[in-house]
C-alpha positions as CSV (number, residue, x, y, z in Angstrom):
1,X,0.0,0.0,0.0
2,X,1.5,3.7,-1.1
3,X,0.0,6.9,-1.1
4,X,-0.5,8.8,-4.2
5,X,2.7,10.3,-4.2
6,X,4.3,7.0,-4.4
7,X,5.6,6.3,-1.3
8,X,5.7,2.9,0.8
9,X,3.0,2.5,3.5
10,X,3.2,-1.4,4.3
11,X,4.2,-4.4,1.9
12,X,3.2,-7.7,3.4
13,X,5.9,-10.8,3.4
14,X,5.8,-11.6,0.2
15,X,5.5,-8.4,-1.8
16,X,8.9,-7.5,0.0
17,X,10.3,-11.4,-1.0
18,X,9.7,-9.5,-4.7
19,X,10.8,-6.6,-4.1
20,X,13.2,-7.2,-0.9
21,X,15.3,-3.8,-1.1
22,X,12.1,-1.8,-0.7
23,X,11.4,-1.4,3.2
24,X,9.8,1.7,5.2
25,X,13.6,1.8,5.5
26,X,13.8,2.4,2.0
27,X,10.5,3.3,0.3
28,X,11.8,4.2,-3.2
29,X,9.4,2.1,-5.6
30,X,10.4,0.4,-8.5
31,X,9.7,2.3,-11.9
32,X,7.6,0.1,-12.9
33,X,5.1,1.1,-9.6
34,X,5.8,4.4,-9.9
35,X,4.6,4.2,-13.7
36,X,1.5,2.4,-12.5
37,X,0.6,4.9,-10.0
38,X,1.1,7.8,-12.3
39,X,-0.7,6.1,-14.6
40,X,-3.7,5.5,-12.3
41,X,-3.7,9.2,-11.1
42,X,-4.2,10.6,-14.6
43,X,-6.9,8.7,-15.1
44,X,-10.2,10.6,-15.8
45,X,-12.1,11.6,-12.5
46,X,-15.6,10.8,-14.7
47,X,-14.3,6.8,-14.7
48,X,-13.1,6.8,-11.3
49,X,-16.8,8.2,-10.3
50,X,-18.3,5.6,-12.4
51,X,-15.9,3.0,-11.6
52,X,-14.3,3.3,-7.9
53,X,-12.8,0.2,-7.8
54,X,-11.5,1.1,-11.4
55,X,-7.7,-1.2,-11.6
56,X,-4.5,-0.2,-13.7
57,X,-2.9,-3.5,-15.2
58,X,0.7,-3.6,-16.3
59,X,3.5,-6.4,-16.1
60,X,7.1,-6.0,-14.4
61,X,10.3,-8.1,-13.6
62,X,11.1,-8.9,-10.4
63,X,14.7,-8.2,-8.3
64,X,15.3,-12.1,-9.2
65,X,14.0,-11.8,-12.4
66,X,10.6,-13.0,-12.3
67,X,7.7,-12.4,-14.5
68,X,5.1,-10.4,-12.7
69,X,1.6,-9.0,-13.3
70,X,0.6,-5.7,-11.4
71,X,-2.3,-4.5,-10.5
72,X,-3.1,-0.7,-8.6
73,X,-6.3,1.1,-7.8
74,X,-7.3,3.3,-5.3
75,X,-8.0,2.0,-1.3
76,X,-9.9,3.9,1.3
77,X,-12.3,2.6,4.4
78,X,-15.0,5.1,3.0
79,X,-18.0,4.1,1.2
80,X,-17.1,6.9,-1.6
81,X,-13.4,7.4,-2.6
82,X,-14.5,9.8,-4.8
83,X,-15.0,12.1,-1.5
84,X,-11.4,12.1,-0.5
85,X,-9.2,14.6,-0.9
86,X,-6.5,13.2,-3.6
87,X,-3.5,13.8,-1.2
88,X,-5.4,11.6,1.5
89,X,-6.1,8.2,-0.8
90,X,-4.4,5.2,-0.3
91,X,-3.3,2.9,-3.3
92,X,-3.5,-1.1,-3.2
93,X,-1.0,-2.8,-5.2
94,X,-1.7,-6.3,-5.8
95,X,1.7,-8.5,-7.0
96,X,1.5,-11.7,-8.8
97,X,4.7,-14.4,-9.8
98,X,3.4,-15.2,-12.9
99,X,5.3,-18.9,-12.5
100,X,3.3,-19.2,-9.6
101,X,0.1,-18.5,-10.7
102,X,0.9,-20.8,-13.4
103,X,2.4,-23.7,-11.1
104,X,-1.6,-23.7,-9.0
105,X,-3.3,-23.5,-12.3
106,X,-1.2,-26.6,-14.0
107,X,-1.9,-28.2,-10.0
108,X,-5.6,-27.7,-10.1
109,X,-5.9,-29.3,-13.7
110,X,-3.6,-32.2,-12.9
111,X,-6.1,-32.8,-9.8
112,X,-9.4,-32.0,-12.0
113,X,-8.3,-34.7,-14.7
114,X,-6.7,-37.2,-12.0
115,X,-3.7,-37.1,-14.3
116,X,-0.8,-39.8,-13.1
117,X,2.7,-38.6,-12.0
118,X,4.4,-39.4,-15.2
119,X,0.9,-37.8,-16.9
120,X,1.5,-35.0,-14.7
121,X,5.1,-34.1,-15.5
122,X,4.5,-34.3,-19.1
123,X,1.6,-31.8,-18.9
124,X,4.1,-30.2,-17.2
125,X,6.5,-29.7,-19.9
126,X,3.9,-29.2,-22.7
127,X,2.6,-26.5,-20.6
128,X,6.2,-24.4,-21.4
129,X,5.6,-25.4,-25.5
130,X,8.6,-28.1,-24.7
131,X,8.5,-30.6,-27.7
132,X,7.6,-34.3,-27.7
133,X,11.8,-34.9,-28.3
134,X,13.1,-32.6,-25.3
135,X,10.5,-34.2,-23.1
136,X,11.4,-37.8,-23.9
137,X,15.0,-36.3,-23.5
138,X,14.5,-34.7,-19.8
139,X,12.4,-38.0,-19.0
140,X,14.5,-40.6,-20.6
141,X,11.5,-42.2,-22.4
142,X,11.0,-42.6,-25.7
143,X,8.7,-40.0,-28.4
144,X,6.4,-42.6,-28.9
145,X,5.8,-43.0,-25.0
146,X,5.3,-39.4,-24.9
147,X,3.1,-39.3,-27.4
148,X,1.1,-42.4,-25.4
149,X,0.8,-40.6,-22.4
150,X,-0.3,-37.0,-24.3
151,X,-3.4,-39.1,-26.0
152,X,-4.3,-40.4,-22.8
153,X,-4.1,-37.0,-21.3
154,X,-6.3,-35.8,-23.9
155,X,-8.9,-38.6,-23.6
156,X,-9.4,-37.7,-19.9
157,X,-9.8,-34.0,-20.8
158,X,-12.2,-35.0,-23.4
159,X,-14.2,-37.5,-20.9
160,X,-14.3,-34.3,-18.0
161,X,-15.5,-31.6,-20.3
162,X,-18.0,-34.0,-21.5
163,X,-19.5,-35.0,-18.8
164,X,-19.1,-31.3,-17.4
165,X,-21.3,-30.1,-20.5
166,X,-24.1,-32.5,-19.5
167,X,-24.1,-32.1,-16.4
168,X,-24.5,-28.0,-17.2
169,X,-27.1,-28.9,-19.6
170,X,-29.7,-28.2,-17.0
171,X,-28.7,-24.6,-15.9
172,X,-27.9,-23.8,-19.6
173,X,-30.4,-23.5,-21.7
174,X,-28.4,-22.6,-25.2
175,X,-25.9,-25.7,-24.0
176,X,-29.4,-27.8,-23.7
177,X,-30.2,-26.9,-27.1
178,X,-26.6,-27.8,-28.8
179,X,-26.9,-31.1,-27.1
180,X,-30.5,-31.4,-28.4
181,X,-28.8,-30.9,-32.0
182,X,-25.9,-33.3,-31.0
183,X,-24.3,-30.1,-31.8
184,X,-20.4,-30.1,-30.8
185,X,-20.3,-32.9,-28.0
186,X,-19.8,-36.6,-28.7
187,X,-20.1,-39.2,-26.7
188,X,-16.7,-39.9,-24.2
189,X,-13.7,-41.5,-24.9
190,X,-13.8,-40.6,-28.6
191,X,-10.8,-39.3,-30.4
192,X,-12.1,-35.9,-30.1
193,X,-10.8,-32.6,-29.2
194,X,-12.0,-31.2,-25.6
195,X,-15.1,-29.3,-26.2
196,X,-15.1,-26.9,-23.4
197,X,-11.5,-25.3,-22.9
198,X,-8.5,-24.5,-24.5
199,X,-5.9,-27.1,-24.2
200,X,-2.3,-27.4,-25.1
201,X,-2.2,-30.7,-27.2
């Protein structure tokens, strides 16, 4: 949390594992903070009024290198921030690892499609657009075991998202109506591609 004119009011433990040479001590903010706050206070007053929780998005690069998203907008324990003097607002910056964020995703979808470990490290390495020959070559298996274990990573997405769809079928009435054209979803365990997200294979 900063103020508007940029300087440091508290980071919690891991915003300074980020950014670990900026302390009360030291409350310079990195340029790529400062841009966002600058870029959040010359923001038109007419959004913020129609917007108060109105967010700046930007990326930046960590002290260790790491990929980060950013996000600022304006914090205050009023009801209207709109009320507050400029010089008296607060601003919430919001950190993200990028990696991380990714790691939970790829751990959630190994857990949603009960992928096995040697499914799971694959999915792993597709996820950074590795190719079927440098995974074989970090896993010491072959292509066409690689290429095994993709199809059946593929059939359990397929089997998921199917089964998903029908389910949804009830509370969707243009996915009832698709299904009632046999429109897009075929029955499970086909050779199909997965119907209801974007997948990396």
């Amino acid at each position: 949390m900063t103020t508007t004119q940029g300087n440091l009011l508290f980071a919690n433990t891991k915003a300074q594992g980020i950014y670990p040479k900026n302390t009360r001590q030291n409350p310079q903010l990195p340029t790529a903070l400062q841009d966002l706050i600058i870029t959040l206070k010359t923001t038109q007053f007419s959004l913020l009024e129609e917007n108060p929780l109105l967010t700046i998005t930007s990326t930046g690069i960590g002290n260790h290198g790491q990929l980060l998203h950013l996000t600022t907008r304006y914090f205050s324990f009023e009801s209207d921030i709109t009320t507050i003097p400029e010089d008296q607002r607060h601003i919430l910056i919001t950190i993200e690892d990028l990696a991380v964020c990714q790691q939970h995703i790829l751990s959630a979808e190994v857990q949603h499609y009960r992928l096995t470990p040697r499914e799971t490290e694959i999915y792993t390495l597709r996820s950074q657009r590795q190719s079927y020959k440098d995974i074989a070559k970090a896993l010491f298996i072959s292509i066409n075991t690689v290429k095994r274990h993709c199809k059946s990573i593929k059939f359990k997405q397929h089997d998921v998202n199917w089964y998903e769809a029908h389910n949804l079928k009830e509370y969707s009435p243009c996915i009832g109506q698709r299904l009632a054209n046999g429109y897009a979803l075929q029955t499970p365990l086909k050779k199909r591609h997965p119907i209801c997200k974007t997948h990396l294979f």
